[in-house]
KOLPAFI-253035 format. One line per field, with one value per residue: chain; residue number from 1; x, y, z of N, C-alpha, C in turn. Coordinates in pm, 1 decimal. Example, Ala and Ser with C-alpha at 12.3 -4.5 7.8 and 13.67 -1.06 7.14 Angstrom:
2
cadena	c(A_A)
num	c(1_2)
n.east	c(1319.0_1285.0)
n.north	c(-569.0_-225.0)
n.up	c(780.0_708.0)
ca.east	c(1230.0_1367.0)
ca.north	c(-450.0_-106.0)
ca.up	c(780.0_714.0)
c.east	c(1320.0_1290.0)
c.north	c(-330.0_3.0)
c.up	c(780.0_787.0)
END
This chain:
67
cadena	c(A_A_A_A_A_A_A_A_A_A_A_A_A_A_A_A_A_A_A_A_A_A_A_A_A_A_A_A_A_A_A_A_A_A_A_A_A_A_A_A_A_A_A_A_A_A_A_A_A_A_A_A_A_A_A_A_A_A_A_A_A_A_A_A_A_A_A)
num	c(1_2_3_4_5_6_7_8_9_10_11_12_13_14_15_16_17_18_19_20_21_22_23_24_25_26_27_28_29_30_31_32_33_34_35_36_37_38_39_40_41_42_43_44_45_46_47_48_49_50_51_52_53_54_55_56_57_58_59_60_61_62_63_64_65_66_67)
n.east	c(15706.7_15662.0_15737.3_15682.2_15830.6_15988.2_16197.6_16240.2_16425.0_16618.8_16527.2_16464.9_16755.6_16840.7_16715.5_16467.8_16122.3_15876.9_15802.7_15592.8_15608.5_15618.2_15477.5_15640.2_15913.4_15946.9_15607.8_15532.0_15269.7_15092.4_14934.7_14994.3_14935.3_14688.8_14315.0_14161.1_13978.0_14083.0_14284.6_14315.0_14134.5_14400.9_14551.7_14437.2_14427.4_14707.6_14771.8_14611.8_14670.0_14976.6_14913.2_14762.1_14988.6_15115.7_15001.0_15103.6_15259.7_15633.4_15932.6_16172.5_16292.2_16036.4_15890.0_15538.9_15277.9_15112.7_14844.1)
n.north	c(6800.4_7003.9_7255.8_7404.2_7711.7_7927.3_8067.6_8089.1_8150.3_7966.6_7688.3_7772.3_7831.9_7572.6_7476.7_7375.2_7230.8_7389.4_7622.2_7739.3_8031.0_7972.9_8112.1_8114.1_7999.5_7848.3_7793.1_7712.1_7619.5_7743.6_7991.0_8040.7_8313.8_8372.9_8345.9_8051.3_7964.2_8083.2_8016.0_7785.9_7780.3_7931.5_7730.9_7541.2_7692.9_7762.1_7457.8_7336.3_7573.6_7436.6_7209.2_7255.4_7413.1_7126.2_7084.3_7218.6_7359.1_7390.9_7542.5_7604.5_7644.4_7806.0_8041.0_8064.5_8250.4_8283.3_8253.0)
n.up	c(7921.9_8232.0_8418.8_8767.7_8896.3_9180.2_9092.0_8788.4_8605.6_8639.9_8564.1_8266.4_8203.2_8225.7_8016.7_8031.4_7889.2_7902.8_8155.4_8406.4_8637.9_8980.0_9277.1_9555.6_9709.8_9920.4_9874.4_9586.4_9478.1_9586.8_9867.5_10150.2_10310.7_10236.2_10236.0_10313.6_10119.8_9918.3_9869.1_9754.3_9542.9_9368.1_9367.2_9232.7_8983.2_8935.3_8860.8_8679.2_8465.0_8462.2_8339.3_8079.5_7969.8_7874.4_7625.3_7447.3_7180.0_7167.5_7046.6_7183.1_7545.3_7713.4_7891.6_8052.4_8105.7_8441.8_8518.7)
ca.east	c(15746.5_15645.6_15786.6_15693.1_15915.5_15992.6_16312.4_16190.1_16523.5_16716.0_16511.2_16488.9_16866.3_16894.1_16669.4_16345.5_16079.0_15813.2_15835.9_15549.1_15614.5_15490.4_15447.3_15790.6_16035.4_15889.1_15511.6_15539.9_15195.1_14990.5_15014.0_14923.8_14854.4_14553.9_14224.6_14164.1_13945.5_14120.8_14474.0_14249.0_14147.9_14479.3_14648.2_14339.5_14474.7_14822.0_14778.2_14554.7_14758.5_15044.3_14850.2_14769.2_15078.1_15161.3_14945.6_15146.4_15426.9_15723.0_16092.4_16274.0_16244.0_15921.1_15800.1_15430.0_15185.0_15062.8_14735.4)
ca.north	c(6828.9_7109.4_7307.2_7516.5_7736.7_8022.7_8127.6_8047.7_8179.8_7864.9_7588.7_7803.3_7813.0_7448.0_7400.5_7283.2_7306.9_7479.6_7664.2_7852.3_8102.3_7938.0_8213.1_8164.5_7917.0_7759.7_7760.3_7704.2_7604.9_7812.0_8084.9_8089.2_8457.0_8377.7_8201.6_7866.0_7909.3_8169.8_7985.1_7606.6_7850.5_7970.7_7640.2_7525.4_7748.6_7726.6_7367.9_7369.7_7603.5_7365.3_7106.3_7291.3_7391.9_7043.4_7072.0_7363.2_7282.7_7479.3_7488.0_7610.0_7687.3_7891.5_8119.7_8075.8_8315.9_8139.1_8298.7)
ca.up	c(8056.9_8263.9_8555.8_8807.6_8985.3_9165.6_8976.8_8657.1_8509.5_8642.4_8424.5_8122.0_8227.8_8178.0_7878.0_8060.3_7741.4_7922.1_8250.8_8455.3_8784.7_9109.4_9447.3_9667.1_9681.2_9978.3_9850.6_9445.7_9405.1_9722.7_9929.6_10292.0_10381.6_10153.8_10317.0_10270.7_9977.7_9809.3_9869.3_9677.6_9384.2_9350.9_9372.3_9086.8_8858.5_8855.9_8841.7_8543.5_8391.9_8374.0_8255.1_7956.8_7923.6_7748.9_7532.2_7383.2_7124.2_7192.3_7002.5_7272.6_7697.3_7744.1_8009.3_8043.7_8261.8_8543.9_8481.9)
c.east	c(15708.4_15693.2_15737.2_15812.9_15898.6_16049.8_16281.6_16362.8_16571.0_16665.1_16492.8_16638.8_16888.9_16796.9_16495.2_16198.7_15949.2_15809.2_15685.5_15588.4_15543.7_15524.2_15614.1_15840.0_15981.0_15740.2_15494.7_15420.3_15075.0_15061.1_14946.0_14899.4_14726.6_14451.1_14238.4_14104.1_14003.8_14225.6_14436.7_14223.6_14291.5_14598.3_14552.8_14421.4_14563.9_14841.2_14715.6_14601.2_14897.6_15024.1_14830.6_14860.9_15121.3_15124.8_15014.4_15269.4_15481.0_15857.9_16195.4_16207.2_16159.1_15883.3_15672.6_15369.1_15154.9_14931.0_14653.3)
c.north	c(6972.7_7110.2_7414.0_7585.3_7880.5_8092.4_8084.2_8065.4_8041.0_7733.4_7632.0_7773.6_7663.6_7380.3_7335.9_7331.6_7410.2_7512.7_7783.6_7900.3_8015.4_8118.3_8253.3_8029.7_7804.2_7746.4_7819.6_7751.7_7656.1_7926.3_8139.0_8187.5_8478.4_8284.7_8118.6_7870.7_7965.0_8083.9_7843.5_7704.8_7883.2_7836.3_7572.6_7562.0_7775.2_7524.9_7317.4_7400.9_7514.6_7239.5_7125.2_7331.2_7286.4_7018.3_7159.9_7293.2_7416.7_7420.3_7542.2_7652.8_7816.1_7927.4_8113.0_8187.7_8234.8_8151.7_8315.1)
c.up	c(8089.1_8388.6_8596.3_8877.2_9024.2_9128.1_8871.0_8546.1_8523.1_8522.7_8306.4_8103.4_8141.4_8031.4_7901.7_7922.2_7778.0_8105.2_8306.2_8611.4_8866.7_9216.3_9469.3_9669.3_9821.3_9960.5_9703.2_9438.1_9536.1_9777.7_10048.2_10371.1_10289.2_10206.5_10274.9_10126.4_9858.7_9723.3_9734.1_9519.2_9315.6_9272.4_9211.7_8951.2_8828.9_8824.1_8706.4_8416.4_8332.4_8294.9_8093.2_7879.9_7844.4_7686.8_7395.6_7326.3_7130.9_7133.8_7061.2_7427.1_7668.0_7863.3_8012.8_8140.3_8315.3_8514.4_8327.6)
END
């Protein structure tokens, strides 16, 4: 399982096993004062990122970079 968020503390909070930062609480995984193509790269690579995230063994809630 992976999560993004923008409080990241709250699902380490509850135990979630890996956890990366999104933006803002209303745009996790984008961020619209960024152009269009910047905002699609952006969204690329935190999406990516948590993908690989499960690839990752972890023995307790992890913070990842988003980057």
């Amino acid at each position: 399982m992976a999560y993004c968020s923008a409080i990241p503390s709250i699902p380490i909070s509850m135990g979630v096993p890996r956890v990366v930062p999104g933006i803002a609480v209303t745009h996790l995984l984008g961020n619209p004062a960024l152009p269009p193509a910047d905002e699609r790269e952006l969204r690329e690579r935190l999406t990516a990122r948590a993908l690989a995230m499960l690839t990752e063994r972890v023995a307790k809630p992890t913070l990842f970079p988003a980057a």
